[in-house]
N, C-alpha and C positions, 0 to 999 in steps of 0.2 A: 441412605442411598438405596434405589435401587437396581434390580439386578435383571430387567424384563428383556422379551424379547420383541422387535419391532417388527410388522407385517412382511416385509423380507424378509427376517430368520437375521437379521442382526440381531448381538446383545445390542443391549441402551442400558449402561448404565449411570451414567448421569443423573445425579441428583435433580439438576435444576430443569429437565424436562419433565419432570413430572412431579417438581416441587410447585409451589406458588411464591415461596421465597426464594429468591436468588441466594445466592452465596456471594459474601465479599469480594472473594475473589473473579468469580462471575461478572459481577458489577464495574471491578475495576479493569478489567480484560475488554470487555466494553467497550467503556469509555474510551481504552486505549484504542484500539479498533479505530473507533469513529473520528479522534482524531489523527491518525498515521493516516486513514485512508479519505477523510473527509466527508465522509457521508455516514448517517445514521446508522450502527449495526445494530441487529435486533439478535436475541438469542434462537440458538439453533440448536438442534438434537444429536444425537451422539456422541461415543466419546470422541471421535476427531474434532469435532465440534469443542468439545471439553477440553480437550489440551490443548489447542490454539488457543481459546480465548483465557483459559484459567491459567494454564502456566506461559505461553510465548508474549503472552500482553500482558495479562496481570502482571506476570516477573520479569521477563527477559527484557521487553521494552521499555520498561519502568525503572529499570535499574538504573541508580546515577553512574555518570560519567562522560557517558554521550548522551548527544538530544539527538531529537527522532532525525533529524535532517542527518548529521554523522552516523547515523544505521542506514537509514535511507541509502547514503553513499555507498557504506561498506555491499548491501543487500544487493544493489546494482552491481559493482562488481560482481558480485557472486554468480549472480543471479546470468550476467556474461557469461562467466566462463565456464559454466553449465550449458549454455543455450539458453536459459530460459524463458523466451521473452513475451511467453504469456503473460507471469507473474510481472516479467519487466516490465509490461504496458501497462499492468493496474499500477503499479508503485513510480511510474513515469508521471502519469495523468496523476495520481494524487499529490507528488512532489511538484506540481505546477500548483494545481487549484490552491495545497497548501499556503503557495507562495515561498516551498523550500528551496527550489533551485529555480531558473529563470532560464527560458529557451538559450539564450549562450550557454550558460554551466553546463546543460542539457548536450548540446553540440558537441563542446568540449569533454566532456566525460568520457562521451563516445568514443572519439578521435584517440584521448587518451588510454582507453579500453584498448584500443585496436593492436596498440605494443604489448601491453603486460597480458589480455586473456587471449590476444591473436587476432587477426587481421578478420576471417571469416565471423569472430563474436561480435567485435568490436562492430563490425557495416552491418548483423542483424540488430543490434541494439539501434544503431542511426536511424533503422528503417522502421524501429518501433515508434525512436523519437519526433522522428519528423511529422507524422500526421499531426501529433498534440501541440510541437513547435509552431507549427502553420496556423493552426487553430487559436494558439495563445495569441500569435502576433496580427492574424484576423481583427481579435477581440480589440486586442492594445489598438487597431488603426480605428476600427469604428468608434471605439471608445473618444477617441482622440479625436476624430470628427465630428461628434456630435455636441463634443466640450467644446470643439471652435462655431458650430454653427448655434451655441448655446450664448456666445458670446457676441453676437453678432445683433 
């Protein structure tokens, strides 16, 4: 490991930027990444970088008991009754593409939200979900159209 300092005046200590072998647990934080959020994650630098990927993915996501969709759920709650719905809009859009929840669950979640994290969390999460709803059920119609004029 080492202990440098990055053109900012940040430390970097992170092994694996400045390693050429990754670390196990690097590797498997990853992988976990890529499929919670559905698209390719490449490694990144610093330690914030190093503790998401090597212990929140490597360990916390990987752990048995729940599948990603049952974190998925919990994370969204949370994730309401915080506010948070930056973070809720990446983990909305990648629980579609996954194919973890399907625009109703989506809906309902919401609605669900709105009693336990409050009425103001619950209608910003809606207004997260509905762009990506719209867009899934866009997809499902053309999809569905072009399978009928395929058949035609």
């Amino acid at each position: 490991m080492t202990d440098e300092t990055t053109p900012d005046g940040a430390r970097d200590a992170s092994p694996e930027t400045t390693s050429p072998e990754m670390s196990e647990a690097r590797a498997r934080g990853l992988r976990t990444m890529t499929e919670v959020y559905g698209f390719d994650m490449s490694d990144g630098p610093g330690d914030f970088f190093a503790h998401t990927a090597d212990h929140l993915f490597a360990e916390v996501w990987t752990r048995p008991g729940l599948s990603h969709r049952d974190r998925r759920l919990l994370l969204l709650g949370a994730l309401t009754a915080q506010g948070n719905t930056d973070v809720a809009d990446i983990q909305v859009g990648a629980a579609l593409a996954n194919g973890e929840l399907t625009p109703d669950e989506l809906e309902e979640i919401a609605l669900f939200l709105c009693y336990y994290a409050g009425w103001p969390g619950g209608t910003k999460l809606n207004n997260v979900i509905g762009p990506h709803v719209a867009r899934a059920r866009k997809a499902a119609r053309q999809a569905s159209e072009e399978a009928e004029a395929g058949r035609d």
